[in-house]
C-alpha positions, 0 to 999 in steps of 0.5 A: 433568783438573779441569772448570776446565781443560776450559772454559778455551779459548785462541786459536789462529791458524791459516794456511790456505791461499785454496783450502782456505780456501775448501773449508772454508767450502764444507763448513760451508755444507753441513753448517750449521757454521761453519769454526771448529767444522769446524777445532775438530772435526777437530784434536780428531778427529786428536789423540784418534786421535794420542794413541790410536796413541801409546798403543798404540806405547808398549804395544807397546814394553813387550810386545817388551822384555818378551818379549826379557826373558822369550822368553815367547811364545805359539805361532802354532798356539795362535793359529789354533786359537783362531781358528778356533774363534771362532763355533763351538759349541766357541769356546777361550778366548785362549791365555795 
């Protein structure tokens, strides 16, 4: 994304209802911040998080079509061996 677009902002209305409304202002009186920034960082906290799980259920998708593909897999005991080596003297590397 070009710096121009990140500056850029846009306004955006948002209904809230009175007793959350008023939860918010309560909250940024406690933390020295207005309501807007409080809403600013939540919607940025919960649509990185969002975007993250997004992410990571395309990545599964791909890894289950490629295994249906392949059958390529890597053994359970492969695995809790792997674990169970973490923090010893004899750590494995990662099954392949």
């Amino acid at each position: 994304m070009l710096e121009s677009e990140m500056s850029k902002t846009v306004n955006t209305g948002i209904k809230l209802d009175a007793s959350l409304h008023e939860r918010l202002k309560a909250l940024g009186q406690i933390k020295d911040r207005s309501p807007h920034w409080l809403m600013r960082a939540a919607i940025a906290e919960y649509v990185e998080r969002e975007e993250v799980y997004e992410r990571e259920k395309h990545e599964d998708r791909e890894r289950w079509e490629r295994y249906q593909t392949s059958g390529n897999a890597i053994p359970d005991e492969a695995v809790d061996n792997w674990l169970a080596s973490w923090g010893s003297e004899s750590e494995m590397p990662c099954p392949r």
